[in-house]
C-alpha positions in Angstrom: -5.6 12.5 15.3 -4.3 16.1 15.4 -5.2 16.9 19.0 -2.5 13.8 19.9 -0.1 15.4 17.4 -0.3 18.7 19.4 -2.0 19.5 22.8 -2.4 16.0 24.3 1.1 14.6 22.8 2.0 12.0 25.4 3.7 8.4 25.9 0.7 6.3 27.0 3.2 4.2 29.4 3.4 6.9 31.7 2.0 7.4 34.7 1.4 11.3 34.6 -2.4 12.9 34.0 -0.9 13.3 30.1 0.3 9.7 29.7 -3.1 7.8 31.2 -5.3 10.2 28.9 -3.0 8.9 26.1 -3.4 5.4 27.4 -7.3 5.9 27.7 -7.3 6.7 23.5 -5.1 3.8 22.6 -7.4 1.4 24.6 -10.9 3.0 23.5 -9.0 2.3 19.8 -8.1 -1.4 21.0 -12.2 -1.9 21.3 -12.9 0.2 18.5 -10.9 -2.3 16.4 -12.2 -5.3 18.1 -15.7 -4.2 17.9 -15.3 -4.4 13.5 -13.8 -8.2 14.3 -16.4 -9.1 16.6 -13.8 -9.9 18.7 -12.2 -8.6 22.5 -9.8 -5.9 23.0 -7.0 -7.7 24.9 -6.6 -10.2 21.8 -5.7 -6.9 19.7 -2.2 -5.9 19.0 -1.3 -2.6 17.3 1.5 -2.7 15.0 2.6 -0.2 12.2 1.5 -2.1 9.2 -0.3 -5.2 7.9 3.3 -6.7 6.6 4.6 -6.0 10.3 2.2 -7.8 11.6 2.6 -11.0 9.1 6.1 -10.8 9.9 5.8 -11.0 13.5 3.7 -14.1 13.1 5.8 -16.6 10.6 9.3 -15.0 12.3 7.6 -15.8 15.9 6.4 -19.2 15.4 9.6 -20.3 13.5 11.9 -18.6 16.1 10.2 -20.3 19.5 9.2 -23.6 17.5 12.3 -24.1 16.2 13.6 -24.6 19.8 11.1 -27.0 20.4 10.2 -29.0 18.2 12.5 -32.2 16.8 11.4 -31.9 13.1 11.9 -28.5 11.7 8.8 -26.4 11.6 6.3 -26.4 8.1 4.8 -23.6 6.5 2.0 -23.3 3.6 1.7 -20.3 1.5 -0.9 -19.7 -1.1 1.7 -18.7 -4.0 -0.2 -15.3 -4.4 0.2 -14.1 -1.0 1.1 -10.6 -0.2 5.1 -10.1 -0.1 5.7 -9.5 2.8 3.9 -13.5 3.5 6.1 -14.8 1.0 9.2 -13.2 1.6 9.0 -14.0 5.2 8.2 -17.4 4.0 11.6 -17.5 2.1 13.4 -16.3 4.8 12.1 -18.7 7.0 13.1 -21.8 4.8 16.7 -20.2 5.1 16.7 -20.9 8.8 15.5 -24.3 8.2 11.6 -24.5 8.2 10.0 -26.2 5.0 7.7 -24.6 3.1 5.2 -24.9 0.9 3.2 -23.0 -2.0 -0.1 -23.9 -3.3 -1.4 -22.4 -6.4 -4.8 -20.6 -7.1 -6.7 -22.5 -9.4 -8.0 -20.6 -12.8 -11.1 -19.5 -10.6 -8.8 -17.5 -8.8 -9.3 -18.9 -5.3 -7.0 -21.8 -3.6 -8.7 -24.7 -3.4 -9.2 -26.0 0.9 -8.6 -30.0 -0.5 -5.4 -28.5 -2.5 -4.5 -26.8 1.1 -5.7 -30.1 3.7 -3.4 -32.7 0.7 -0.4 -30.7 1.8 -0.8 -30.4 5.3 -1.3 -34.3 5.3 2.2 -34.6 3.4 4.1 -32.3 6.4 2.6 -34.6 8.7 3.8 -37.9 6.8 7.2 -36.5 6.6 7.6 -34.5 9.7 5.2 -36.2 12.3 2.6 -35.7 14.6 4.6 -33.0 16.6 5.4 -30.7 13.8 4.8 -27.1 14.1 2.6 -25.9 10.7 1.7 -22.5 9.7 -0.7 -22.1 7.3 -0.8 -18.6 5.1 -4.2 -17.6 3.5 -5.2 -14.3 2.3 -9.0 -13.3 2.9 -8.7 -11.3 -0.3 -6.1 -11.5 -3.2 -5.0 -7.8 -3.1 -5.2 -7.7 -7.0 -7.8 -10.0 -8.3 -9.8 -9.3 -5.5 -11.5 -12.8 -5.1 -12.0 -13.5 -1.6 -10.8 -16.8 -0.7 -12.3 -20.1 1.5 -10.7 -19.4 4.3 -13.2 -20.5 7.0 -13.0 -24.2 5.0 -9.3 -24.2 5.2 -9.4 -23.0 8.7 -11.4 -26.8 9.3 -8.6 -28.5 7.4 -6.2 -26.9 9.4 -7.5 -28.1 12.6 -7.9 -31.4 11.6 -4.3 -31.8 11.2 -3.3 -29.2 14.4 -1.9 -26.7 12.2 -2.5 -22.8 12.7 -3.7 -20.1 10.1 -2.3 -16.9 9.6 -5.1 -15.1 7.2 -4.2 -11.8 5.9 -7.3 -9.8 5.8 -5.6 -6.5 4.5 -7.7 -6.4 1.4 -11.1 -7.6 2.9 -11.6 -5.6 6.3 -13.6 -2.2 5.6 -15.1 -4.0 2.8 -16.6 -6.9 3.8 -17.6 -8.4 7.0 -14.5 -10.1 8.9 -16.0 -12.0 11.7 -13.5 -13.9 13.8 -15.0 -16.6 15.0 -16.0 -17.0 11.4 -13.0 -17.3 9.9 -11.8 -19.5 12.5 -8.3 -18.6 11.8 -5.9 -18.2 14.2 -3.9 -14.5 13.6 -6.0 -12.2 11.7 -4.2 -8.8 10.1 -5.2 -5.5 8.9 -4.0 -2.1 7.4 -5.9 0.8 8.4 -4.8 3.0 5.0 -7.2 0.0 2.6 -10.3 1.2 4.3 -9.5 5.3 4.7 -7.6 4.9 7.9 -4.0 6.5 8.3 -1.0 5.3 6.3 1.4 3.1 9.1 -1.1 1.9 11.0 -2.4 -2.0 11.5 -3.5 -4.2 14.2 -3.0 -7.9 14.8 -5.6 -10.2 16.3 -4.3 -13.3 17.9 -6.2 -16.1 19.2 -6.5 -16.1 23.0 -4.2 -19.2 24.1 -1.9 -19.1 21.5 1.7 -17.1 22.1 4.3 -16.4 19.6 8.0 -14.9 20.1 7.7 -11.0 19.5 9.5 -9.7 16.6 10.2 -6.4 18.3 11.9 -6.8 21.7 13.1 -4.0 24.6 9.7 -2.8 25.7 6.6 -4.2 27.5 4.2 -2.5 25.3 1.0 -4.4 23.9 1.3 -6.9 26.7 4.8 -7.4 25.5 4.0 -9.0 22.2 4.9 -5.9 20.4 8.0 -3.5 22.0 8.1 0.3 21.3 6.1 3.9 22.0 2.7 2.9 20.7 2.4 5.3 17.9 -0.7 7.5 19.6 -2.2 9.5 17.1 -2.3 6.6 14.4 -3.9 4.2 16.3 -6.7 6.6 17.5 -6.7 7.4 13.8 -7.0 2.9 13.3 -9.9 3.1 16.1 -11.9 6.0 14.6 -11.3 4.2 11.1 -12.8 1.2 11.9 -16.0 2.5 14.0 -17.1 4.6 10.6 -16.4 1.1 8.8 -18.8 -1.0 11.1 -21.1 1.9 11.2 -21.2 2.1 7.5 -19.9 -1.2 6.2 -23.7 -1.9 4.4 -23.8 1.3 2.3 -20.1 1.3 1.8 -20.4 -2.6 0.2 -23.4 -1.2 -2.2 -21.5 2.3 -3.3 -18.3 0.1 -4.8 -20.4 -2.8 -5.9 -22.3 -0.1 -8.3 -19.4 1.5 -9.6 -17.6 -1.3 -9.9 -20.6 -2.6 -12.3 -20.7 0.3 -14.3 -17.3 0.0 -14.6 -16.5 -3.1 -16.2 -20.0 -3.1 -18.2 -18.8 0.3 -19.5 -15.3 -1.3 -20.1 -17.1 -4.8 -21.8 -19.5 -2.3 -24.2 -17.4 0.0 -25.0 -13.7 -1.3 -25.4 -12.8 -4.3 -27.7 -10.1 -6.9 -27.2 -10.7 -6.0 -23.2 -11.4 -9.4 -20.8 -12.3 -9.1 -16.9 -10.4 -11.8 -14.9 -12.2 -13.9 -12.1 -15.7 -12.6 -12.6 -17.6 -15.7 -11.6 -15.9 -16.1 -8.0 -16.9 -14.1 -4.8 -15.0 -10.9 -5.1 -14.4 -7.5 -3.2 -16.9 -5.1 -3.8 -14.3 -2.5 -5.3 -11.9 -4.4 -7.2 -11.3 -4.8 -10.9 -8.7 -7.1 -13.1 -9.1 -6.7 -16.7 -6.9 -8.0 -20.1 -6.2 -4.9 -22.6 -6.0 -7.4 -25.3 -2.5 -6.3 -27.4 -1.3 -3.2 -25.2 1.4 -3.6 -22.4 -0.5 -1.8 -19.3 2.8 -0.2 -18.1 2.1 2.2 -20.8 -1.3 2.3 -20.7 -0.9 2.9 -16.7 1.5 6.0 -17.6 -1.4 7.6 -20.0 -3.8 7.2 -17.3 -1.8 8.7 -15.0 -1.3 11.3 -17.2 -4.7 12.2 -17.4 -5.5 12.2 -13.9 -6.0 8.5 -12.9 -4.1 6.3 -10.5 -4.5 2.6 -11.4 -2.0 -0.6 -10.8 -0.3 -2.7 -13.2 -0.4 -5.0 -9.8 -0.7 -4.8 -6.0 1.0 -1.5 -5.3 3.6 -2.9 -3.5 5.6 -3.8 -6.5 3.7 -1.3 -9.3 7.5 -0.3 -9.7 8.4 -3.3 -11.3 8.3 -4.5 -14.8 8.1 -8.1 -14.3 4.8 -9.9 -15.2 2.7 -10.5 -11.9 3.1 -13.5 -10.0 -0.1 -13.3 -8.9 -1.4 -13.4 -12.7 0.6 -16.1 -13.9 -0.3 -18.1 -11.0 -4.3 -18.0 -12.4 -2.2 -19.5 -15.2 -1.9 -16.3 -17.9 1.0 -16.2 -20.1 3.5 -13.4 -19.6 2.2 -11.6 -22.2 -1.5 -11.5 -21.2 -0.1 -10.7 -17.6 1.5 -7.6 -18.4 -1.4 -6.3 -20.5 -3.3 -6.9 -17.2 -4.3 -3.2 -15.1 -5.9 -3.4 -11.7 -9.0 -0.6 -11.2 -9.8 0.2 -7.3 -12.8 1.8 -7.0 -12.7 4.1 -3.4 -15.3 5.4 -1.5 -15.1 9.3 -2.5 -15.2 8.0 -6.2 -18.1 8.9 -8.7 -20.1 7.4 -11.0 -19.0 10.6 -13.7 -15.6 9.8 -12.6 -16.1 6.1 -13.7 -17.3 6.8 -16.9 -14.8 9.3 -17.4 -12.2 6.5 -16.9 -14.3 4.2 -19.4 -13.5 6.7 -22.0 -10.0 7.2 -21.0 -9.6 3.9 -21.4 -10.8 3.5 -24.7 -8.8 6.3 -26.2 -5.6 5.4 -25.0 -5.7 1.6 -25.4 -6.8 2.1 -28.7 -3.9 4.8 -29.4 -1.1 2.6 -27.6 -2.5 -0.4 -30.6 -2.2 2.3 -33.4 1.1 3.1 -32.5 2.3 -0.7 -32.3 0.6 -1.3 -35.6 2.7 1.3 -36.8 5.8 0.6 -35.4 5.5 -3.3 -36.3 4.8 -2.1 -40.3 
């Protein structure tokens, strides 16, 4: 990335020597990212971030459907989508399009019969002609549990309706096979899998156009306007080569620590309970109940002591409110906000895991002292 910072800084729409060199990087980055989807090049868009890029679809397809179409256009959310799904969502139901939610069951996964019974409602009350979006995560980006999304994707063509899957969480991690899948706008986020912060791509289906949410500039076959944002995107490409090189080894390093980490946790800690451990999951993700503690504490000890966990998807770590995401699995408020997310990455240790085991202990167990003395 630094040589496009410096020495070879140049607009890749330009016709000079500098410009085409510039161009060259950005399109050896466009197959470098396809390559990890097992998909082509020109059905890659670059954007600057995973929520970009689910914005652009639901604001695109409600913008130019709503022109279109006689009934107002349908959406269907999972109800623990990513934010920037759901508040796009909302926004959209302000301009008139009808949406949706459908809950996780306890497993932690949305069910694909829960998904196809509502899709057959939109149809009853909106007709055949309808325009329906359909909004499914590949991974919940706190639970971790990966979710049926090639079975939805059936349902959704059985009742002409396209899929938006958010695959943030899960690309880097697992495989993410496009064709797969079988949905039809696939989006991820370079930073989840070591790549640099601002940096995501968008793969749409070839055939299928949507209104651009950026406008002014021809760039990315004018589905995205603006300077393409050089060095990040080489940073994307380079990113997701190492990924499908090392995708294997990567998958077995987090799957072992994440063992050691919640057998350590389920041995050593009492009154602790992991969440979703009986459904397909990423290999580095961890939700677990500190039975009797309120994790916003516990989170600020840890941090304290040199760890960085999540009282929820970092997106809204700054809030206080229990997780949406938890109480949609059904939890109570209370058993939400004793909740923590652990992320193991690929420079972490097995030393460091167990040194967070023991951190763990010690500070849950102070944080229930000190209630137990406060409440006598």
């Amino acid at each position: 990335m630094n040589v496009w910072l410096g020495a070879r800084h140049a607009n890749p729409s330009s016709l000079h020597a500098s410009g085409r060199a510039a161009r060259a990087a950005v399109e050896q980055a466009r197959r470098q990212v396809a390559d990890l989807l097992a998909a082509r090049p020109e059905e890659v868009v670059f954007v600057g971030s995973g929520s970009e890029a689910n914005n652009a679809v639901i604001a695109g397809l409600i913008s130019g459907e709503a022109s279109r179409r006689s009934a107002p256009p349908a959406l269907v959310v999972a109800s623990f989508e990513h934010p920037s799904v759901l508040a796009a969502a909302e926004r959209a139901a302000t301009q008139g399009a009808e949406v949706v939610r459908v809950p996780p069951r306890s497993d932690g996964r949305v069910a694909a019969a829960d998904v196809e019974a509502e899709l057959a409602g939109l149809r009853a009350r909106g007709g055949a002609e309808r325009s329906v979006l359909v909004a499914l995560m590949l991974a919940n980006n706190e639970i971790g549990t990966l979710q049926p999304v090639a079975e939805v994707a059936e349902r959704c063509r059985r009742h002409r309706a396209l899929l938006l899957c958010d695959a943030v969480q899960a690309v880097g991690k697992v495989p993410v096979d496009v064709a797969a899948l079988g949905a039809d706008f696939v989006v991820l986020g370079g930073h989840k899998f070591h790549g640099p912060l601002g940096s995501g791509a968008l793969w749409i289906r070839s055939g299928i156009e949507i209104e651009p949410l950026l406008v002014g500039g021809s760039q990315e076959r004018r589905r995205r306007a603006g300077t393409e944002n050089v060095p990040a995107i080489v940073g994307l490409g380079v990113a997701c080569a190492l990924a499908a090189e090392e995708l294997d080894d990567r998958a077995d390093h987090l799957s072992r620590l994440r063992r050691r980490l919640e057998r350590g946790l389920l041995a050593s800690i009492e009154g602790c309970t992991l969440h979703c451990t009986d459904t397909p999951r990423l290999p580095n993700t961890t939700s677990v109940r500190f039975h009797g503690v309120r994790a916003q504490e516990l989170l600020i000890r840890l941090d304290l002591a040199g760890f960085a966990v999540s009282t929820g998807s970092a997106c809204s770590s700054g809030a206080v409110e229990a997780s949406p995401t938890l109480l949609a699995l059904g939890l109570s408020e209370e058993e939400a906000l004793a909740t923590l997310r652990i992320s193991c990455g690929l420079p972490n240790t097995v030393d460091e895991v167990d040194a967070l085991v023991a951190a763990l202990g010690r500070e849950s167990e102070a944080l229930r002292r000190a209630t137990a003395r406060v409440a006598s």
